[in-house]
TIRONU-971504 format. One record per residue: residue number from 0; residue in three letters; x, y, z of N, C-alpha, C in turn. Coordinates in steps of 0.2 Angstrom, whole numbers, always signed. Layout:
<atoms>
resi,resn,n_c1,n_c2,n_c3,ca_c1,ca_c2,ca_c3,c_c1,c_c2,c_c3
NUM,Ala,X,Y,Z,X,Y,Z,X,Y,Z
...
</atoms>
This chain:
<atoms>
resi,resn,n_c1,n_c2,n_c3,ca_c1,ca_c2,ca_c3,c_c1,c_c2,c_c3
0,Unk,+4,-6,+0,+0,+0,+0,+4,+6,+0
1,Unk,+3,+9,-4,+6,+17,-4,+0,+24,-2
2,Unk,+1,+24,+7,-1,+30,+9,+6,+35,+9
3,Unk,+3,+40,+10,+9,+44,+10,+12,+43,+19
4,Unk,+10,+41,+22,+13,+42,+30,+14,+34,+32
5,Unk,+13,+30,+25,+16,+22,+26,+26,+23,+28
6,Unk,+27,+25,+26,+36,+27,+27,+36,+29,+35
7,Unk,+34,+33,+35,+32,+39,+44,+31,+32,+49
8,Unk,+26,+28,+49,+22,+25,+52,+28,+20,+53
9,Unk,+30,+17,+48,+36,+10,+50,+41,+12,+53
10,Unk,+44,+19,+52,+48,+23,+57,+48,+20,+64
11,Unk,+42,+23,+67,+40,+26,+72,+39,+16,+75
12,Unk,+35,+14,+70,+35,+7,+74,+40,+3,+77
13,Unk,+47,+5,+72,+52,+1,+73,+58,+4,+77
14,Unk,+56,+11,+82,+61,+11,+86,+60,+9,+90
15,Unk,+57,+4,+93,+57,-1,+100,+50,-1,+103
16,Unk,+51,-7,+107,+45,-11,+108,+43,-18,+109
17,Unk,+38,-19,+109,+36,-28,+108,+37,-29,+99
18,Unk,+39,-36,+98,+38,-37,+93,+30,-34,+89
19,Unk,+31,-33,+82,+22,-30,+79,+21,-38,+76
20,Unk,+16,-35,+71,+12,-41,+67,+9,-38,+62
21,Unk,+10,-42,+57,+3,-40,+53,-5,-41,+53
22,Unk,-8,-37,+50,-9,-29,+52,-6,-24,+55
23,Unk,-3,-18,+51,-1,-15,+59,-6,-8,+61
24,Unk,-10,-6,+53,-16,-1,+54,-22,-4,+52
25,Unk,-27,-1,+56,-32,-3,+57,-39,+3,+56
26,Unk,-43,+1,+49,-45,+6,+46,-53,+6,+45
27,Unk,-59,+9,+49,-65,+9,+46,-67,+10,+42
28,Unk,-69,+8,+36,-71,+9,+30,-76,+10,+30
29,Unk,-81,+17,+26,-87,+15,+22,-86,+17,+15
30,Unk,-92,+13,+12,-92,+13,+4,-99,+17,+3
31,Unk,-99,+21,-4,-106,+24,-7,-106,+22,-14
32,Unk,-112,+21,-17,-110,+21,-24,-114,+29,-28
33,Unk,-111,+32,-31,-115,+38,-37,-115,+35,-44
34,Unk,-121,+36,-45,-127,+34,-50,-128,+42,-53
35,Unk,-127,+41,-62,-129,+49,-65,-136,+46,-66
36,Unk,-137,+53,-69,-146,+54,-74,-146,+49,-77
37,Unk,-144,+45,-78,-146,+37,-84,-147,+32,-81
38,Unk,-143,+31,-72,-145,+25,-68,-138,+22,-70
39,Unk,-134,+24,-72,-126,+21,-72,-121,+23,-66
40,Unk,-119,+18,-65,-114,+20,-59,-107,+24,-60
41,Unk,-107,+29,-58,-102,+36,-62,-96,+35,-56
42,Unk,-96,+32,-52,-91,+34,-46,-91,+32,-38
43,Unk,-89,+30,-36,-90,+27,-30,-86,+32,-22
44,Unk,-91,+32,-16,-89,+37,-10,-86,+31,-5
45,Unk,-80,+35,-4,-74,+32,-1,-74,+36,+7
46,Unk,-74,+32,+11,-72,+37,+19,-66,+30,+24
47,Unk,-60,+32,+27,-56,+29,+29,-55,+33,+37
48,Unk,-58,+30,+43,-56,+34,+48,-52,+28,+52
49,Unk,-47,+30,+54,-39,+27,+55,-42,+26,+62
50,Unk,-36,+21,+64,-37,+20,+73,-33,+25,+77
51,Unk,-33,+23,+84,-30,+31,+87,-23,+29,+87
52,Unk,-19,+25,+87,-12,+25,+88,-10,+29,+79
53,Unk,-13,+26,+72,-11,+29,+68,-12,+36,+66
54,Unk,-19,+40,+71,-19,+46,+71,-15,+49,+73
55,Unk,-14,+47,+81,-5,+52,+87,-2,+51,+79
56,Unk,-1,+47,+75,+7,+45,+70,+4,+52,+66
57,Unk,+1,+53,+65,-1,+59,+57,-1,+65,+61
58,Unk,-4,+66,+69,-2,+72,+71,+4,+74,+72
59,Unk,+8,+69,+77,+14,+71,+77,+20,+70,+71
60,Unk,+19,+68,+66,+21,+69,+59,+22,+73,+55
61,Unk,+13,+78,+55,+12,+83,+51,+14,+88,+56
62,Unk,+12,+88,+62,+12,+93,+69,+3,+99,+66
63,Unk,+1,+92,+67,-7,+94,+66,-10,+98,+73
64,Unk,-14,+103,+72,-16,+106,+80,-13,+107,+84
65,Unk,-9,+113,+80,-2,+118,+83,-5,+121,+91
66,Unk,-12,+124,+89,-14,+127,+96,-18,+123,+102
67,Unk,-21,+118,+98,-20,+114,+101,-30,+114,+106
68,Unk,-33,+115,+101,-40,+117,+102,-45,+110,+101
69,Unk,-40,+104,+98,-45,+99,+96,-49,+97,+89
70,Unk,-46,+102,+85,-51,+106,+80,-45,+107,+76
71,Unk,-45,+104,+67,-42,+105,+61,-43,+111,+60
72,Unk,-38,+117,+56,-41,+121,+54,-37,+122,+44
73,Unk,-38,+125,+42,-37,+123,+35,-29,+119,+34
74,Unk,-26,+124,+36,-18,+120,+35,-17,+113,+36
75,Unk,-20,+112,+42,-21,+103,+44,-24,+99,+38
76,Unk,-31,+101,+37,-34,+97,+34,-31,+96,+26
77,Unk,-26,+102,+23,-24,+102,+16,-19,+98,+17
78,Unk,-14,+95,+25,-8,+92,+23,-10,+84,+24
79,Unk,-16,+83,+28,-19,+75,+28,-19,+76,+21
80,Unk,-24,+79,+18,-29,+78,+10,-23,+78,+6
81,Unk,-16,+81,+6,-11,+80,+0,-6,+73,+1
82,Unk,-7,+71,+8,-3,+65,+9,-10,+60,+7
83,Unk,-16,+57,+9,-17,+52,+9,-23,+51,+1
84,Unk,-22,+56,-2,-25,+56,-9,-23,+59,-14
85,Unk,-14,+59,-14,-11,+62,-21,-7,+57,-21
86,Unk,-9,+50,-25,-7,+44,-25,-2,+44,-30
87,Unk,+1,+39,-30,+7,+38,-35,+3,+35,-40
88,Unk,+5,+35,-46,+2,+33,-53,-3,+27,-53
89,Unk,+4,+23,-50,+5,+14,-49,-2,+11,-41
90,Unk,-2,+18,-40,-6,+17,-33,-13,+15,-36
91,Unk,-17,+11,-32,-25,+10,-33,-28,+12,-29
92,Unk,-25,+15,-22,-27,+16,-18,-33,+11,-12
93,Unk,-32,+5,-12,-33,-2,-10,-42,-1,-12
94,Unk,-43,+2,-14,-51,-1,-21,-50,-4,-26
95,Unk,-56,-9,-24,-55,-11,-32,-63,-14,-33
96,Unk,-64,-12,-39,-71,-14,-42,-71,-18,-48
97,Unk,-77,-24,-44,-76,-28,-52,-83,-30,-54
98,Unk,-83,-29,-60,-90,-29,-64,-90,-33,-71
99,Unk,-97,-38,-69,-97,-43,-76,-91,-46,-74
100,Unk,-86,-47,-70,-81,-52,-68,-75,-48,-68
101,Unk,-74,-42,-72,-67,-40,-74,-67,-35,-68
102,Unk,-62,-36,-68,-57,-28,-65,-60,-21,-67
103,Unk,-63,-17,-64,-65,-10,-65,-59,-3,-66
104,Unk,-58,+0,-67,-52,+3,-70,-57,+12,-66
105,Unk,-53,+12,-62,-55,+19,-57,-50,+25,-58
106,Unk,-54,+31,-55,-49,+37,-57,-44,+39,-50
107,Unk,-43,+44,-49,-40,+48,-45,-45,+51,-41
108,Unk,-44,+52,-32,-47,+55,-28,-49,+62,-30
109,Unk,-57,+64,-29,-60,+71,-32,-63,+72,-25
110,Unk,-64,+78,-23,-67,+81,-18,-67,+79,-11
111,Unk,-59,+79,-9,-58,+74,-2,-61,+80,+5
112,Unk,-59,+78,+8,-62,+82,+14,-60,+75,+20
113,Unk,-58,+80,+27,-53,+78,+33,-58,+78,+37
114,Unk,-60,+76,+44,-63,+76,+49,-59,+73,+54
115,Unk,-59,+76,+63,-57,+72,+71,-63,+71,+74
116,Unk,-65,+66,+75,-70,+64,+79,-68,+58,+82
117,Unk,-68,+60,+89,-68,+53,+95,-59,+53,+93
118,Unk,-56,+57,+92,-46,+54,+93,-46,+50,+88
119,Unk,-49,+51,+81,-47,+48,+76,-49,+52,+69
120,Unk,-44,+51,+64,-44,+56,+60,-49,+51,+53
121,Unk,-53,+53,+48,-59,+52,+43,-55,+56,+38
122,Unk,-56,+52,+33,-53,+55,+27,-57,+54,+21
123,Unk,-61,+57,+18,-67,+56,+12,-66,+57,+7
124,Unk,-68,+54,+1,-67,+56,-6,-70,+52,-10
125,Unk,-72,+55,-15,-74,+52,-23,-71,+50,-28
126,Unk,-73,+42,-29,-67,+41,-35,-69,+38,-40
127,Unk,-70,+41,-45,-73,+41,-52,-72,+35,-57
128,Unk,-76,+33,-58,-75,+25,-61,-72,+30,-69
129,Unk,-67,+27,-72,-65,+28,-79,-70,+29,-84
130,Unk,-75,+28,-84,-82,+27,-86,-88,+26,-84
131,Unk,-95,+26,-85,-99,+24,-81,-102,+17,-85
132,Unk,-104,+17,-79,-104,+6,-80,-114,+6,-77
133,Unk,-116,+2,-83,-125,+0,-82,-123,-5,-76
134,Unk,-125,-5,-70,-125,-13,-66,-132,-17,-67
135,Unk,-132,-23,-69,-136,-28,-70,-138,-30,-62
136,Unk,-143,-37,-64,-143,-40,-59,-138,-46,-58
137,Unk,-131,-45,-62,-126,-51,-60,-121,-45,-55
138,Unk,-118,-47,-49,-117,-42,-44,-111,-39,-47
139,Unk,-111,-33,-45,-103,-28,-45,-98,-31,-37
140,Unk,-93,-30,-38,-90,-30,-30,-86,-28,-29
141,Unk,-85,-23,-23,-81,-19,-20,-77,-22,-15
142,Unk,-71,-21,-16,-68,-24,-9,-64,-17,-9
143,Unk,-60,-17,-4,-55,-12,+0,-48,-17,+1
144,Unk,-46,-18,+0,-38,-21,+4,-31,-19,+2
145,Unk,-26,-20,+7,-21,-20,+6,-17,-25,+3
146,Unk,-13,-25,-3,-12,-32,-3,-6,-35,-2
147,Unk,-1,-30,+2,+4,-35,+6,-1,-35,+15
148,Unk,-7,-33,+17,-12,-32,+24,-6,-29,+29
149,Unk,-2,-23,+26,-1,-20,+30,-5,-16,+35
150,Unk,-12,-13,+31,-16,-12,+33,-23,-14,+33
151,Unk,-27,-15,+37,-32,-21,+39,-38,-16,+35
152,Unk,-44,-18,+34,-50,-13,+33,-57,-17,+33
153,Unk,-59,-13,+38,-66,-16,+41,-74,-11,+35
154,Unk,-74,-15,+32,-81,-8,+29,-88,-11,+34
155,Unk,-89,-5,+35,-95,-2,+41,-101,-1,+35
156,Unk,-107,-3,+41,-113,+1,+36,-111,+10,+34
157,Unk,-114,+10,+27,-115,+16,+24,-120,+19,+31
158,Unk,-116,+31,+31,-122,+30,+35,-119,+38,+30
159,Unk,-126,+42,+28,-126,+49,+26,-122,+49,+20
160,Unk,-122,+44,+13,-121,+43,+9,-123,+42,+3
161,Unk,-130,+42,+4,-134,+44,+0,-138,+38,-1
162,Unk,-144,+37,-7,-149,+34,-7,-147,+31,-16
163,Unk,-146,+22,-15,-147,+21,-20,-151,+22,-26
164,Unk,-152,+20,-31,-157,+20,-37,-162,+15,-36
165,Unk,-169,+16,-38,-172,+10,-37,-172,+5,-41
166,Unk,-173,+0,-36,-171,-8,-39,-163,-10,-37
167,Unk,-160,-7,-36,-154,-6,-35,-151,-7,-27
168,Unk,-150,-14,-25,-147,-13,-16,-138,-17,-15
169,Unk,-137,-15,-10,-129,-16,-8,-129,-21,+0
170,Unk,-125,-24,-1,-124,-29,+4,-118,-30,+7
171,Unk,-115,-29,+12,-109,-29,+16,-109,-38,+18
172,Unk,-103,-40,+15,-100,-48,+17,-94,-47,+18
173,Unk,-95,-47,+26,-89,-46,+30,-83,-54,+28
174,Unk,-78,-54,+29,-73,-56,+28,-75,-63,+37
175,Unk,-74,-70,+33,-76,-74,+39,-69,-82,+37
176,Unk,-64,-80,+40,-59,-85,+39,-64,-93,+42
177,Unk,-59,-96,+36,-60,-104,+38,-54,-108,+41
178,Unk,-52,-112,+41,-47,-115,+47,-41,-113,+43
179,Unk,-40,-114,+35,-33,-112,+34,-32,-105,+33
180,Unk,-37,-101,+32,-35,-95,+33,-34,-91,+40
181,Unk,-37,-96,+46,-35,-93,+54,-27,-95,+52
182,Unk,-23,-100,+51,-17,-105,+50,-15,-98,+46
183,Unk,-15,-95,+41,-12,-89,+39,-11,-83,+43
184,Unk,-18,-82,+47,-18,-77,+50,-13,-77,+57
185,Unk,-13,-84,+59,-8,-81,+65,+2,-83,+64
186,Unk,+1,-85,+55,+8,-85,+54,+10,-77,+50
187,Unk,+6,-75,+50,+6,-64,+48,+8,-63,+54
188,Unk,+5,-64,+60,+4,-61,+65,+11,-62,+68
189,Unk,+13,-67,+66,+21,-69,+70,+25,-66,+66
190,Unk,+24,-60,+62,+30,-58,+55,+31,-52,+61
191,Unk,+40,-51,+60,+44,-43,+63,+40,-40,+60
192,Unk,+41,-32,+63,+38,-28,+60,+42,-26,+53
193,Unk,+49,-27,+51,+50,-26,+44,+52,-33,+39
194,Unk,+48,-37,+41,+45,-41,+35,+39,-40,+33
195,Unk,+40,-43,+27,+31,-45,+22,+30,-50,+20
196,Unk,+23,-52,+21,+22,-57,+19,+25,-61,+11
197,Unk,+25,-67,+8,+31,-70,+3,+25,-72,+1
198,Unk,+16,-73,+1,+12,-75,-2,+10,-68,-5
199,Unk,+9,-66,-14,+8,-62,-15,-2,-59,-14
200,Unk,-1,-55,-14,-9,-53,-13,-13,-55,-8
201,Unk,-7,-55,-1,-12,-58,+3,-18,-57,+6
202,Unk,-17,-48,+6,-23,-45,+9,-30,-43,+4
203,Unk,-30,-48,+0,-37,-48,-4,-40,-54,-1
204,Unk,-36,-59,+2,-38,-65,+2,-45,-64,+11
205,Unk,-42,-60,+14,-45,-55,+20,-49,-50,+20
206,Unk,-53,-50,+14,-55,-44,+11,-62,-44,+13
207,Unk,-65,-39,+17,-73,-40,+16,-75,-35,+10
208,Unk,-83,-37,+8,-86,-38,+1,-92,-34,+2
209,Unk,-91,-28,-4,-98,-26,-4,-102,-29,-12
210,Unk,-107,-32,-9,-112,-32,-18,-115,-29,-19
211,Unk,-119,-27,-26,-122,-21,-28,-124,-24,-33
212,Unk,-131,-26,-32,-134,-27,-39,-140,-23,-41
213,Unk,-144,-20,-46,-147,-19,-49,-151,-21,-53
214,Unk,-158,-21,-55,-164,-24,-58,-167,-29,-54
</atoms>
């Protein structure tokens, strides 16, 4: 995964301590889907609200909330919004959408927006499908993952994200290991903190699932 505060964060982990494990960030995800004038899906609503250990890392990293009130004020919010959504080319930004079975080809984050609430830092945005796609009733599917699970992501019910199109609903399929995949889980979990996993794409294999079918 390529956040911008991923370099900052392994820092910080690796000057001492207990041994880490993978996962090392822990990330609430909701998902939206936007639908234009025609009932085609034009773009999907992204929100990432981080745990409090990796927020203290982006405060004290940026030196966010100088005065110290609680409270982002413009400068804050523009140096989260240029680190975690001016992605590198190569970046996906851990979305990926697949329709009719194939791989969906997504754009670059539009209209981000930062929030603190409860000692954790929210980071929102819109990322526009390369084109807009009709969804039938054979399902779309959205996952979020990292796919060496450096960072873990839980997608939460949608809440303030708008109303689907009629005939059109969405289904959260939380991610549920079977015996070999707990047998994965606790041999990540035994990895130093500057190792990586040697199975590629592990963290799709972790991934929970939104589907989105229409008609």
């Amino acid at each position: 995964m390529f956040h911008y505060f991923w370099s900052l964060l392994l820092c910080v982990m690796c000057l001492g301590g207990p041994a880490g494990a993978h996962p090392h960030v822990f990330v609430d995800a909701r998902t939206g889907f936007i639908f234009d004038a025609d009932g085609q899906l034009e773009a999907l609503r992204i929100s990432w609200t981080y745990d409090e250990f990796t927020t203290l890392i982006l405060f004290e990293s940026l030196n966010l909330d100088q005065d110290g009130d609680g409270q982002f004020n413009d400068a804050d919010r523009a140096a989260v919004i240029e680190g975690e959504t001016n992605w590198d080319p190569e970046y996906k930004g851990d979305v990926y959408l697949e329709v009719a079975g194939q791989d969906f080809p997504l754009g670059r984050p539009e209209g981000a927006a930062v929030t603190l609430e409860n000692n954790r830092v929210e980071v929102s945005f819109d990322l526009p499908l390369s084109q807009p796609v009709m969804i039938g009733d054979m399902p779309a599917f959205l996952r979020l993952y990292d796919p060496v699970f450096f960072y873990a992501y839980t997608i939460l019910p949608t809440v303030g994200l708008g109303t689907l199109p009629e005939g059109c609903q969405s289904q959260i399929v939380p991610f549920e290991p079977d015996a070999v995949e707990r047998v994965l889980q606790e041999k990540l979990a035994a990895l130093g903190r500057e190792e990586a996993p040697t199975q590629e794409i592990v963290g799709r294999l972790f991934s929970d699932e939104v589907h989105l079918t229409c008609g």
